[in-house]
C-alpha positions in Angstrom: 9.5 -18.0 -11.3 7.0 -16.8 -9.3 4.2 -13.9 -9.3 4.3 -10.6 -7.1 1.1 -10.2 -5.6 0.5 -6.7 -4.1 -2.3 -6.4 -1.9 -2.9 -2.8 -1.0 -4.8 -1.1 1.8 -6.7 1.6 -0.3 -7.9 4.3 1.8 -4.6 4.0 3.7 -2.6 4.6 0.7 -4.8 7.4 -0.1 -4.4 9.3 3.7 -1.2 8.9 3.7 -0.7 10.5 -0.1 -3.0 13.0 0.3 -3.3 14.3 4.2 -6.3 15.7 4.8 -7.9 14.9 1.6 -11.7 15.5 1.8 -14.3 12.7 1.6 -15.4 13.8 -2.0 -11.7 14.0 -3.3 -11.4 11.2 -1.5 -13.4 8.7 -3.1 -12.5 10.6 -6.7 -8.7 9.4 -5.7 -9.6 5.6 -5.9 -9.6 5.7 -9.7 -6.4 7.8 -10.0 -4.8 5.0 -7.3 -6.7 2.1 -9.3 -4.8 3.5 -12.5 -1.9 4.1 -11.1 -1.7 0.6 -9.6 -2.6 -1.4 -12.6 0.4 0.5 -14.9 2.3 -0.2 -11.9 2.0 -3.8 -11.7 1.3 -3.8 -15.2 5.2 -2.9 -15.6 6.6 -5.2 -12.8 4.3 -8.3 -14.5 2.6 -8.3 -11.2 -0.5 -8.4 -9.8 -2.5 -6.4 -7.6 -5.8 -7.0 -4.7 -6.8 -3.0 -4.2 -8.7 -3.1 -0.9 -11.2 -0.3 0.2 -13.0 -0.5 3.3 -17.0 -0.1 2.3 -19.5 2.0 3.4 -22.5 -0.2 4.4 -22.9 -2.6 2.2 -24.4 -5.9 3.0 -21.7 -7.9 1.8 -18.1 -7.6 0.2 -17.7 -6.9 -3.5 -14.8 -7.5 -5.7 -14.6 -6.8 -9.2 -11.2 -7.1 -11.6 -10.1 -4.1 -14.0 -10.5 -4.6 -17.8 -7.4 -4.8 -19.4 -5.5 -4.8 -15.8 -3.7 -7.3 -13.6 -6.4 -5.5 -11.2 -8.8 -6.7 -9.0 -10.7 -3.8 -6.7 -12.4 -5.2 -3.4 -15.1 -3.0 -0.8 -15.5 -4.8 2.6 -18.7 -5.1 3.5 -21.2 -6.4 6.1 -18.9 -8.0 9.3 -15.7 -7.4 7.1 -13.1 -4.8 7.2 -10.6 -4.0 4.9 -8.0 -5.2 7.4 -9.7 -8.4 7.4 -9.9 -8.6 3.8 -6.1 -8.1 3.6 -5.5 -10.8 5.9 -7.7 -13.5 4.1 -5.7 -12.7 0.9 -2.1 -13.5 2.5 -3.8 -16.5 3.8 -5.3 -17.6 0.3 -2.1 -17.1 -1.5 -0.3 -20.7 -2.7 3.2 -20.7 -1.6 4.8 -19.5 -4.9 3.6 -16.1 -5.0 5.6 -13.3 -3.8 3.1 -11.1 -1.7 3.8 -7.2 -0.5 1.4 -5.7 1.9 0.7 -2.0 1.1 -0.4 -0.6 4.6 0.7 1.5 7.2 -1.9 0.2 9.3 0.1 -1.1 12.7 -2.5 -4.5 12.9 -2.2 -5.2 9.1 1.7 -4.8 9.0 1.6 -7.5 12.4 -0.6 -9.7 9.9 2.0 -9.4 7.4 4.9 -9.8 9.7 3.5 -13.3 11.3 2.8 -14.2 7.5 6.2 -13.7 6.5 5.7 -11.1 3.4 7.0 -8.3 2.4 5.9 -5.3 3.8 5.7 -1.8 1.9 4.7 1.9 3.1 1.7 3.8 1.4 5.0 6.6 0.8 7.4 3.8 -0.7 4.3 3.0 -3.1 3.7 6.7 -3.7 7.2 7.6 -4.9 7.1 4.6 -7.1 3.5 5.5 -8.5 4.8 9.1 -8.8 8.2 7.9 -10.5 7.5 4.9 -12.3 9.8 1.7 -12.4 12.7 3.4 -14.3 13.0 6.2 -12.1 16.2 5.4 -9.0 13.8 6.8 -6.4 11.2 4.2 -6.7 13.2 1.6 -7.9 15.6 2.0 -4.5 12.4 2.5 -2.5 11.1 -1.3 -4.1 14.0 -2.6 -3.8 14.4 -2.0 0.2 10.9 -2.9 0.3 11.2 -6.4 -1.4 13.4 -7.6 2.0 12.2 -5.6 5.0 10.8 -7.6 7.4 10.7 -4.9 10.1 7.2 -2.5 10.8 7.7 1.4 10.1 8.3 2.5 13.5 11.1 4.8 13.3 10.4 8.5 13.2 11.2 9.3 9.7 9.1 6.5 8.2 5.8 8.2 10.0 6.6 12.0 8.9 7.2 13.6 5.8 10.3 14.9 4.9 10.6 18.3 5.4 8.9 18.0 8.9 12.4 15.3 9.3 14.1 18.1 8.0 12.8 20.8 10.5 12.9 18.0 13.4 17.3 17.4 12.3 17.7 21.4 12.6 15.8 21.5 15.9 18.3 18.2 17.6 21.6 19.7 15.6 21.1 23.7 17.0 23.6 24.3 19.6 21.8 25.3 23.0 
């Protein structure tokens, strides 16, 4: 059998859960998402490669959650988050399951020419939000697991009532 590895674009994941989150909140949000992910995974007997793109420092860090299936990386120096993400498909052996956590148009291409599974910061949300048990997430996982197509339609870019609004608009008679 082999391991799930999710390897998640943080700050992504976070803009997209929280729009216009400010850059205090902001950085106060990695810890919910880093304990969120690691009961996540935790549940699924996964693992997980949070990435966050750094602010300045010389070099990349990594360091793995106590306890967690968790390991938390900061790009640093000539390295970007994005390139981070990419280096960790590319390291992976051939038995691990990998999903990419990004809406990020270059990192879902990288995950596309890789072959792996590709997930939406919104499809990781609901399942964070739900947990495993919970239809929602499970269906949004689930469709997840097999896509091999980049979110490009409409309603995987806007939330849903602005969908909603956006249905009424095309279906009112003119």
């Amino acid at each position: 059998m082999s391991q799930t590895l999710f390897i998640v674009d943080g700050y992504n994941v976070l803009h997209a859960l929280f729009p216009g989150i400010a850059r205090d909140e902001l950085f106060a949000r990695r810890d919910w998402l880093t304990d969120r992910l690691a009961d996540h995974v935790a549940l699924l007997d996964a693992a997980a490669v949070l990435v966050f793109d750094g602010a300045g420092p010389v070099s990349t860090s990594s360091h793995p959650i106590s306890g967690a299936p968790v390991e938390v990386c900061f790009a640093g120096g000539r390295f970007t988050a994005d390139t981070l993400i990419a280096r960790r498909i590319a390291e992976q052996p051939p038995d691990v399951a990998i999903v990419v956590v990004s809406a990020d148009a270059e990192v879902q291409r990288t995950a596309a020419r890789a072959g792996v599974r590709r997930m939406t910061p919104r499809e990781l949300g609901a399942a964070l939000a739900h947990g495993p048990d919970d239809d929602a997430a499970a269906q949004a996982l689930d469709s997840a697991r097999d896509s091999t197509r980049m979110p490009s339609r409409l309603e995987d870019k806007v939330d849903p009532e602005t969908l909603r609004r956006l249905e009424d608009l095309r279906r009112k008679p003119r």
